[in-house]
N, CA, C and O atoms as a Tinker XYZ file with bonds, in Angstrom:
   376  protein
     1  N     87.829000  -48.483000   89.155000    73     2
     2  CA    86.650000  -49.329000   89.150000    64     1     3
     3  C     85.534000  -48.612000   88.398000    63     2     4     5
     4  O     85.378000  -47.403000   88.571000    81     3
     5  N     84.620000  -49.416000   87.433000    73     3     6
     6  CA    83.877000  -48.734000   86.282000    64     5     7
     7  C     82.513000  -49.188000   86.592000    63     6     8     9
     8  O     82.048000  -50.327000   86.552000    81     7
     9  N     82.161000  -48.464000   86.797000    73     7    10
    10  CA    79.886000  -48.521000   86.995000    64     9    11
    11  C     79.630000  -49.334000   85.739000    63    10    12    13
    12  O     80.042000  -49.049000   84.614000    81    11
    13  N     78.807000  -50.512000   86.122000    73    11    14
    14  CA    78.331000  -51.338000   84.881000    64    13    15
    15  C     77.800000  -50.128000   84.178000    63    14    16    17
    16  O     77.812000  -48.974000   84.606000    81    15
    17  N     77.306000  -50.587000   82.967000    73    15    18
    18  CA    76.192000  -49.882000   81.918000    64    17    19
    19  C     75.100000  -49.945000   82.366000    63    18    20    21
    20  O     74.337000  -49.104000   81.890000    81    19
    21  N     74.657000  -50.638000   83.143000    73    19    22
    22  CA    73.248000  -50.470000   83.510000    64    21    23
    23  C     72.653000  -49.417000   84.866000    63    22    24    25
    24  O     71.643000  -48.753000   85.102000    81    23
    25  N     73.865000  -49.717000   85.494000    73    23    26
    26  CA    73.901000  -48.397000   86.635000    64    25    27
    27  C     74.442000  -47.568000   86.044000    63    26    28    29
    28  O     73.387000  -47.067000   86.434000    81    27
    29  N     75.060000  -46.784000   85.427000    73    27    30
    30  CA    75.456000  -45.717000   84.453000    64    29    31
    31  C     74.250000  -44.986000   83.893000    63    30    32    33
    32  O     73.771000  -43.884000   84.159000    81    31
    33  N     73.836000  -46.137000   82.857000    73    31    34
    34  CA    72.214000  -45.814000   82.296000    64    33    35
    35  C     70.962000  -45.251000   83.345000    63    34    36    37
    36  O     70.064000  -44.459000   83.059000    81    35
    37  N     71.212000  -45.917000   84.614000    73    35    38
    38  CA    70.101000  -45.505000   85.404000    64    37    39
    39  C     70.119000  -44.756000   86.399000    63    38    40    41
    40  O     69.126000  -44.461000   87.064000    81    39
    41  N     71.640000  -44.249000   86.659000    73    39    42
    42  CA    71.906000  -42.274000   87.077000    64    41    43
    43  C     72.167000  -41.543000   86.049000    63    42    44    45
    44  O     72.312000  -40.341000   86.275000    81    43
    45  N     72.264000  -41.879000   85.061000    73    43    46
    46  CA    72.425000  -40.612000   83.675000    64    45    47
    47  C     70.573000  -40.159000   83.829000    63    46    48    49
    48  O     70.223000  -38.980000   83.873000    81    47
    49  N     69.404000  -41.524000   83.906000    73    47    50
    50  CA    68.316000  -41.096000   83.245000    64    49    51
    51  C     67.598000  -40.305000   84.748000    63    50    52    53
    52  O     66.687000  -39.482000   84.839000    81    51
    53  N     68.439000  -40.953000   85.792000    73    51    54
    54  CA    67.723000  -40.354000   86.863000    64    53    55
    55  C     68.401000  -38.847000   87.312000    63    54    56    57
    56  O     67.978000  -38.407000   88.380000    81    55
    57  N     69.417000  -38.019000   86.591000    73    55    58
    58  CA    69.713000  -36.531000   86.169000    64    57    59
    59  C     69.028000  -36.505000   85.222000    63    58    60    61
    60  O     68.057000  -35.985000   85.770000    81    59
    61  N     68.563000  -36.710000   83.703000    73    59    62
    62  CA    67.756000  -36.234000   83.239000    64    61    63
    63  C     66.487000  -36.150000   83.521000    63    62    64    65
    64  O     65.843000  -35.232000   83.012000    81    63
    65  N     65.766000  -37.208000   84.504000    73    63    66
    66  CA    64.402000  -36.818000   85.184000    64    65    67
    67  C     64.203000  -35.754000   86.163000    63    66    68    69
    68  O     63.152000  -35.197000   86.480000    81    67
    69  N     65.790000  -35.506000   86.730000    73    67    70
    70  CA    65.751000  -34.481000   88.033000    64    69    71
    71  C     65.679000  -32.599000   87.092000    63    70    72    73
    72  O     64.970000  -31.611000   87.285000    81    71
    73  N     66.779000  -32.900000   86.129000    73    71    74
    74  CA    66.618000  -31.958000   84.883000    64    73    75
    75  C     65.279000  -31.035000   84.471000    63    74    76    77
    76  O     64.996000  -29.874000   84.175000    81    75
    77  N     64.570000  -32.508000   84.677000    73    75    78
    78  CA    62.883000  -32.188000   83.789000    64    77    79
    79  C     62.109000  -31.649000   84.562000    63    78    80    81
    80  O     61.277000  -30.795000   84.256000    81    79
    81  N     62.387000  -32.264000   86.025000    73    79    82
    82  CA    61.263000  -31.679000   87.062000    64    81    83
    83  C     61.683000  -30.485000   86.818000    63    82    84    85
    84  O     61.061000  -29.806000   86.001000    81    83
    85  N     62.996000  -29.887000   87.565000    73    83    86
    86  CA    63.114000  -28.479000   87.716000    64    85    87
    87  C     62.563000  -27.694000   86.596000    63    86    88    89
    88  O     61.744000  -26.807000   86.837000    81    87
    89  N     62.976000  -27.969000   85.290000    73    87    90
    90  CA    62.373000  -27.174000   84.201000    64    89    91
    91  C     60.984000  -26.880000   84.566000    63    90    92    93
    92  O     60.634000  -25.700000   84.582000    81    91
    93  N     59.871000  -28.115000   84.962000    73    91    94
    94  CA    58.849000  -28.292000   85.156000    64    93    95
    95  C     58.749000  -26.922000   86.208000    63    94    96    97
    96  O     58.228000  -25.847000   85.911000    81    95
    97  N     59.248000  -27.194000   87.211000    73    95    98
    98  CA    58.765000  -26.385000   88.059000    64    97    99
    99  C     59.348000  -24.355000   87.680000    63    98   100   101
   100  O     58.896000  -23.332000   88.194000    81    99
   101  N     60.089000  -24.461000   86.972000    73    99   102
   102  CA    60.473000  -23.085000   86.418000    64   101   103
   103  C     59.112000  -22.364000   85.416000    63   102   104   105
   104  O     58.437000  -21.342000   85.539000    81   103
   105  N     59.145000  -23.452000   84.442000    73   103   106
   106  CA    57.857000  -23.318000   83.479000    64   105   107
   107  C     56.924000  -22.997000   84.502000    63   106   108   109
   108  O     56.559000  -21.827000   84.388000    81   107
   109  N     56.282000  -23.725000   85.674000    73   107   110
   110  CA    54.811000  -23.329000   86.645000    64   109   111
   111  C     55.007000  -22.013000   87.149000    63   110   112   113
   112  O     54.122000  -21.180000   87.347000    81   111
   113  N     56.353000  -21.872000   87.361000    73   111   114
   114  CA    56.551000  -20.393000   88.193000    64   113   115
   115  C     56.437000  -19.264000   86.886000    63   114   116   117
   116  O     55.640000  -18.338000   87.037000    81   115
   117  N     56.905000  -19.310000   86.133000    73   115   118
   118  CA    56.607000  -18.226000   85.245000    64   117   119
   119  C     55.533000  -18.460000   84.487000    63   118   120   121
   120  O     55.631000  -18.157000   83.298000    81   119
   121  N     54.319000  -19.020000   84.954000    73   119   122
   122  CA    53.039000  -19.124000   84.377000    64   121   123
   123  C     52.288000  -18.650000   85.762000    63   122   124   125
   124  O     51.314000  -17.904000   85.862000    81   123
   125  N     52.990000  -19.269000   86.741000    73   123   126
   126  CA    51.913000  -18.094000   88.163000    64   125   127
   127  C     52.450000  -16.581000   87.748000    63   126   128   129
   128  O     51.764000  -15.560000   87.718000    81   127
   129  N     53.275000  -16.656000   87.564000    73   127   130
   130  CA    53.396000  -15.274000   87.238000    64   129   131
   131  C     52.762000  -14.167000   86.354000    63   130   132   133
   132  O     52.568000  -12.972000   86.572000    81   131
   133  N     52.433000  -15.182000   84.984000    73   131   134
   134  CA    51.807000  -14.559000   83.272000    64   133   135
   135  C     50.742000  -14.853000   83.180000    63   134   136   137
   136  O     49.902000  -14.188000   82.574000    81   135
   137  N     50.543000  -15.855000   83.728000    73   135   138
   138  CA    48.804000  -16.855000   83.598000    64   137   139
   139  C     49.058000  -17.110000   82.130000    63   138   140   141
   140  O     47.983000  -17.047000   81.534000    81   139
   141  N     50.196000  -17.409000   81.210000    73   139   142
   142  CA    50.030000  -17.349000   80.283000    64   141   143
   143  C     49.820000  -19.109000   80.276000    63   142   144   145
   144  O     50.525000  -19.726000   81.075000    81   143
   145  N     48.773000  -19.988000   79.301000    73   143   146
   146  CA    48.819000  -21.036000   79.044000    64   145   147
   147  C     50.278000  -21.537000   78.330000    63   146   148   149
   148  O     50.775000  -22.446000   78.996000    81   147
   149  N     51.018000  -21.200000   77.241000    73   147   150
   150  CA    52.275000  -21.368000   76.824000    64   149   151
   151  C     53.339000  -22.133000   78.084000    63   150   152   153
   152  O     54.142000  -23.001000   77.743000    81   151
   153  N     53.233000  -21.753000   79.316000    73   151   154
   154  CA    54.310000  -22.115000   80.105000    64   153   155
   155  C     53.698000  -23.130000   80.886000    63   154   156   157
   156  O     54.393000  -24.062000   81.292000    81   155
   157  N     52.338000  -23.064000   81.181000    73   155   158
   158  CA    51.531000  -24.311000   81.509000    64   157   159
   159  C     51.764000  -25.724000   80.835000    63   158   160   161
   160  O     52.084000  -26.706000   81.505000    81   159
   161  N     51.550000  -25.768000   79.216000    73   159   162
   162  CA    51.809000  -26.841000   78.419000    64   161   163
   163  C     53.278000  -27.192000   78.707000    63   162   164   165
   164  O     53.740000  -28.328000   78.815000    81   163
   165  N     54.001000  -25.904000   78.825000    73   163   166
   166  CA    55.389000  -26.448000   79.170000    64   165   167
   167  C     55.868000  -27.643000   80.431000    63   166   168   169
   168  O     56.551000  -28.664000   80.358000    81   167
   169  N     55.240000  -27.051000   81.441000    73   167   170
   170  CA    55.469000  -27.613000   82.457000    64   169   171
   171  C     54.921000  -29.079000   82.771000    63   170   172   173
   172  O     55.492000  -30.001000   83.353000    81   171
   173  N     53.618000  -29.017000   82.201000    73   171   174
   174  CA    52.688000  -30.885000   81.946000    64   173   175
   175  C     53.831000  -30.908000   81.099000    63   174   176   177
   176  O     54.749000  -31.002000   81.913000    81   175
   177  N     54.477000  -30.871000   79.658000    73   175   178
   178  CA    55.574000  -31.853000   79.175000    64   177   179
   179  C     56.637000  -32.475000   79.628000    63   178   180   181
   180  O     56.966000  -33.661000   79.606000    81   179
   181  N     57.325000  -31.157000   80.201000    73   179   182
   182  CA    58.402000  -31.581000   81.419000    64   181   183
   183  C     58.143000  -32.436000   82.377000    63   182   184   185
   184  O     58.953000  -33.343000   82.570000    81   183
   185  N     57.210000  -32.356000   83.014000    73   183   186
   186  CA    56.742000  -33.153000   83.865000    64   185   187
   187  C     56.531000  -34.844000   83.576000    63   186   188   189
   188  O     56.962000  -35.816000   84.196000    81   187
   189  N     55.784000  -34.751000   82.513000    73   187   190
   190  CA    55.360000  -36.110000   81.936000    64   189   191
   191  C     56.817000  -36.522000   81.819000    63   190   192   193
   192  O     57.079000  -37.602000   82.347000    81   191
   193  N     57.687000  -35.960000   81.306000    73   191   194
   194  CA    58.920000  -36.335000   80.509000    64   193   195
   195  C     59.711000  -36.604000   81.563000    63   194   196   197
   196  O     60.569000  -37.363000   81.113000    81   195
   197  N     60.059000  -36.297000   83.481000    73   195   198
   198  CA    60.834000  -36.445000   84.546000    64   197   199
   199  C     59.890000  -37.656000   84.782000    63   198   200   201
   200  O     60.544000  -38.621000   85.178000    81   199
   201  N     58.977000  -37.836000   84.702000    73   199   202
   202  CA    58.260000  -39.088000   85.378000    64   201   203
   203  C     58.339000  -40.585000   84.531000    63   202   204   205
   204  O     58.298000  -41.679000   85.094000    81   203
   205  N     58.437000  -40.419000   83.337000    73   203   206
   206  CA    58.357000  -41.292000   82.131000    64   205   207
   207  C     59.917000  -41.543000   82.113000    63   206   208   209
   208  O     60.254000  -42.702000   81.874000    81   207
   209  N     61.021000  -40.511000   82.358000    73   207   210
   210  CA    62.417000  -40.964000   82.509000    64   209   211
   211  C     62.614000  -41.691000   83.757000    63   210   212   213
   212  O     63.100000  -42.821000   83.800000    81   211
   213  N     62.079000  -40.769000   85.164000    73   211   214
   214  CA    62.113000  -41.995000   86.237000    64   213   215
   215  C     61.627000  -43.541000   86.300000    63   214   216   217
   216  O     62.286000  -44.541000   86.583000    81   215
   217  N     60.216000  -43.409000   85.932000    73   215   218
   218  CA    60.360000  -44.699000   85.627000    64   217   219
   219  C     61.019000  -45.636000   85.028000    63   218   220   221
   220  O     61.375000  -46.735000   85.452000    81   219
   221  N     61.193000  -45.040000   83.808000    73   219   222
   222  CA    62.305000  -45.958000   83.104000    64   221   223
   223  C     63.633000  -46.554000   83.586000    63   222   224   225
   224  O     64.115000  -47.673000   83.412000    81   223
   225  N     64.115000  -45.394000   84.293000    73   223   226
   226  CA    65.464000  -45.607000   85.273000    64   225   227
   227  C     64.873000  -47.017000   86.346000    63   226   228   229
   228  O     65.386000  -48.136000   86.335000    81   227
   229  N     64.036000  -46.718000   86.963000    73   227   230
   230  CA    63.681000  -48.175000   87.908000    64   229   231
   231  C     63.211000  -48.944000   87.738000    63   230   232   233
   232  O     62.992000  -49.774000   88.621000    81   231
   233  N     62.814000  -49.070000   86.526000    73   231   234
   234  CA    62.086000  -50.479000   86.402000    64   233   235
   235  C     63.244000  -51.316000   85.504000    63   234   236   237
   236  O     63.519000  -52.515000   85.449000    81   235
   237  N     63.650000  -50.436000   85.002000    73   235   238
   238  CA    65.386000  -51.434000   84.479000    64   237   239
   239  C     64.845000  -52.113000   83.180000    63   238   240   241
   240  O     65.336000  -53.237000   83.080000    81   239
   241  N     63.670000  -51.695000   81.752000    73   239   242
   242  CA    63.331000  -52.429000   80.862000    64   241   243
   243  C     64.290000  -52.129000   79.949000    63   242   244   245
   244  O     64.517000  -50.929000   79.796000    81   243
   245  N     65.004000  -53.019000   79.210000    73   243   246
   246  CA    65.709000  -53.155000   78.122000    64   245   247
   247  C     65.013000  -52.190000   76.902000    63   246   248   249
   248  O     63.834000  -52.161000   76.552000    81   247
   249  N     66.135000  -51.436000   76.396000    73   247   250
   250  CA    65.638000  -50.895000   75.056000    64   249   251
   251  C     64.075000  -51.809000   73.917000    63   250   252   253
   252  O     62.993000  -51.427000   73.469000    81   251
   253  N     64.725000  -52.868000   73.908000    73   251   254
   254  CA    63.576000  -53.792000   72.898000    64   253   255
   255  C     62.403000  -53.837000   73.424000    63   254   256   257
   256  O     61.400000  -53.846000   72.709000    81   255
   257  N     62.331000  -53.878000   74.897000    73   255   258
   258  CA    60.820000  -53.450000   75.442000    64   257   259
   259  C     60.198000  -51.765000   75.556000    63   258   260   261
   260  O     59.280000  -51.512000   76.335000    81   259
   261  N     60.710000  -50.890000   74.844000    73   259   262
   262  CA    60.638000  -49.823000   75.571000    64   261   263
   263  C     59.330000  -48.675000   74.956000    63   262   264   265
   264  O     59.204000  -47.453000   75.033000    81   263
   265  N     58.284000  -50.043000   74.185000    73   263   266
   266  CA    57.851000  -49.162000   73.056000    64   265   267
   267  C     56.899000  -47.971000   73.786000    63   266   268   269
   268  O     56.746000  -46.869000   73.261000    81   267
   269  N     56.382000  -48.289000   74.862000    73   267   270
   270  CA    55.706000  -47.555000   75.886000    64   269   271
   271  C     56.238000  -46.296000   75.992000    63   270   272   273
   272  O     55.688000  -45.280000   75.566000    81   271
   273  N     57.572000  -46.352000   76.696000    73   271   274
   274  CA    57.705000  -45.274000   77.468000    64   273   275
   275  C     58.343000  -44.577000   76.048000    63   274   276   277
   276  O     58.868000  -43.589000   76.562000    81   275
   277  N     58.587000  -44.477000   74.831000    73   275   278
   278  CA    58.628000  -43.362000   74.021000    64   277   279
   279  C     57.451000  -43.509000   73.232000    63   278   280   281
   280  O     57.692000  -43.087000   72.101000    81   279
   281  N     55.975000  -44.034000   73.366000    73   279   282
   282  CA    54.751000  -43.732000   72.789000    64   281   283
   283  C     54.668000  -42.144000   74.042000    63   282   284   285
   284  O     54.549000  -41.020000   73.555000    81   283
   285  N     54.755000  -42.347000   75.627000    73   283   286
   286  CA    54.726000  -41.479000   76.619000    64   285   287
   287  C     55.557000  -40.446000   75.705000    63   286   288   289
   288  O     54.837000  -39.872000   74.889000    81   287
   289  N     56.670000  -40.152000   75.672000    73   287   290
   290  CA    57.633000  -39.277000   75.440000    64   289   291
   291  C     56.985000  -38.657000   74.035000    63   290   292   293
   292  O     57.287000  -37.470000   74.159000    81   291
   293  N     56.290000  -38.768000   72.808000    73   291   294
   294  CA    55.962000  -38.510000   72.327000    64   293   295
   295  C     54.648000  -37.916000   72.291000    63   294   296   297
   296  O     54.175000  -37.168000   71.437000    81   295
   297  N     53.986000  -38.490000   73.647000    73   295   298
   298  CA    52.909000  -37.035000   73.719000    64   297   299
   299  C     53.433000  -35.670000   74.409000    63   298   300   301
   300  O     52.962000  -34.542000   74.265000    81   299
   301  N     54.454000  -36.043000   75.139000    73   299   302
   302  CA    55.553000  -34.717000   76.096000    64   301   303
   303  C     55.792000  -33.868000   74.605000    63   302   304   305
   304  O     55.377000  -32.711000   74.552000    81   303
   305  N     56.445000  -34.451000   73.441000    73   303   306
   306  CA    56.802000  -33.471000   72.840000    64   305   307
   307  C     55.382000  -32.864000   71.859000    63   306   308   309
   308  O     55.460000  -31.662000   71.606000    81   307
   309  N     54.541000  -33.352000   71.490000    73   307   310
   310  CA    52.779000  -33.176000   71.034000    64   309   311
   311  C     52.765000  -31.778000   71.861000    63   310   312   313
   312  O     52.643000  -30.664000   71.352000    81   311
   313  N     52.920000  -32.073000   73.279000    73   311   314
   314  CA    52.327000  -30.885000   74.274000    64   313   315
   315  C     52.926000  -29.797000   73.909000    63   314   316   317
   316  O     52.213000  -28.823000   73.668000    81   315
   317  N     54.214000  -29.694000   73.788000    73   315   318
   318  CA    55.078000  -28.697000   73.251000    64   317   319
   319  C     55.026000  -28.070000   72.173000    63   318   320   321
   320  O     55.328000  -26.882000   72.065000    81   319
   321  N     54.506000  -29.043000   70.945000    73   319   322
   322  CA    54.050000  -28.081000   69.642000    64   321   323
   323  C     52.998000  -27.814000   69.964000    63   322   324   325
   324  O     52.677000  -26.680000   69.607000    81   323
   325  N     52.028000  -28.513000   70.673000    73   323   326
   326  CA    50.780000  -27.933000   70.836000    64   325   327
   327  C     51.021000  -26.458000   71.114000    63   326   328   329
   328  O     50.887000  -25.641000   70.204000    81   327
   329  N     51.379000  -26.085000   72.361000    73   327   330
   330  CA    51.953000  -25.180000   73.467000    64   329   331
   331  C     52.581000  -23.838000   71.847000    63   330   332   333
   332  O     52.368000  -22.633000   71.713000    81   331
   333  N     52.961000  -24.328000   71.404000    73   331   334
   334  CA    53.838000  -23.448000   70.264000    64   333   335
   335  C     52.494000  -23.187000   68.840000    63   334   336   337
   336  O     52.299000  -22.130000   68.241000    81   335
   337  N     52.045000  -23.996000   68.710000    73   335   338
   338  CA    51.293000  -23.441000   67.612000    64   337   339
   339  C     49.693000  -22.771000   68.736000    63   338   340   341
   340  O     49.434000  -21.728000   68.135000    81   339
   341  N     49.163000  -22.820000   69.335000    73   339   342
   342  CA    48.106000  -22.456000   70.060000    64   341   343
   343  C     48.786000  -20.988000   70.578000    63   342   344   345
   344  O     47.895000  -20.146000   70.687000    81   343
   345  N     50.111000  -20.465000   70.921000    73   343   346
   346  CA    50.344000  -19.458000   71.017000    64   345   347
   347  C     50.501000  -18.489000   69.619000    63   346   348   349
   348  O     50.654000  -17.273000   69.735000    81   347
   349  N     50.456000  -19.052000   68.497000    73   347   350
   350  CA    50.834000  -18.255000   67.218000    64   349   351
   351  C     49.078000  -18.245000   66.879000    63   350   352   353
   352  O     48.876000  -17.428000   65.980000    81   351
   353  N     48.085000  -18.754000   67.230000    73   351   354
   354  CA    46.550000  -18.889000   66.437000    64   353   355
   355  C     46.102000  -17.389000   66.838000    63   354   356   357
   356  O     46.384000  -16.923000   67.942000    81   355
   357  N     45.594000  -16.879000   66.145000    73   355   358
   358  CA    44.550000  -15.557000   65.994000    64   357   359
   359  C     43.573000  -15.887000   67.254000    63   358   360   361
   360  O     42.844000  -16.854000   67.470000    81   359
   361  N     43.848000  -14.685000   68.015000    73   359   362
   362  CA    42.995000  -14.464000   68.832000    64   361   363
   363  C     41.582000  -13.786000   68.812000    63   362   364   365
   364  O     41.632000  -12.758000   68.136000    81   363
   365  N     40.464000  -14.001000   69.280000    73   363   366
   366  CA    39.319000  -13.623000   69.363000    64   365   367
   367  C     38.842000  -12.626000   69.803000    63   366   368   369
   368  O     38.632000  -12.585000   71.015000    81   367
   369  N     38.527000  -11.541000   69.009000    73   367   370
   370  CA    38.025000   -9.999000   70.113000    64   369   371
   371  C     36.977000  -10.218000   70.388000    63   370   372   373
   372  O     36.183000  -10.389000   69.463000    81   371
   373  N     36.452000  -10.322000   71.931000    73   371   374
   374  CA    35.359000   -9.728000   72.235000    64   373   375
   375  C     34.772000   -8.512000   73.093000    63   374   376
   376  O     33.562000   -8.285000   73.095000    81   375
């Protein structure tokens, strides 16, 4: 007996939201640790990105509606280059 596609689709996305938290919460722990901002940005992306997949999983919108939740997913990955070029910028002596 075979799981429609639509329940398939909506425990595949609800492991990749469970995926994201944990990352999320790995990234916070090794930023209590560094105070470094780098793992901070990490963790708001991940985060945005487990919440923006959960939803998606329950509200059940068809791909053709979905322009939302990857406008969302595209600031998750923004945060991440952000997060990557703000760690390479010249720092300030004072």
């Amino acid at each position: 007996m075979s799981l429609p596609a639509t329940a398939l689709g909506a425990f595949l996305l609800g492991a990749i939201a469970m995926g994201c938290a944990v990352a999320s919460l790995f990234f916070l722990r090794f930023w209590h640790g560094t105070r470094d901002r780098f793992f901070l940005w990490f963790a708001a992306s991940f985060l945005i990105e487990a919440i923006n997949r959960a939803i998606f999983a329950l509200s059940g919108v068809r791909q053709e509606e979905a322009q939302l939740y990857y406008l969302i997913r595209l600031v998750s990955y923004l945060l991440i280059l952000w997060a990557v070029i703000e760690k390479n910028l010249p720092r300030h002596r004072r």
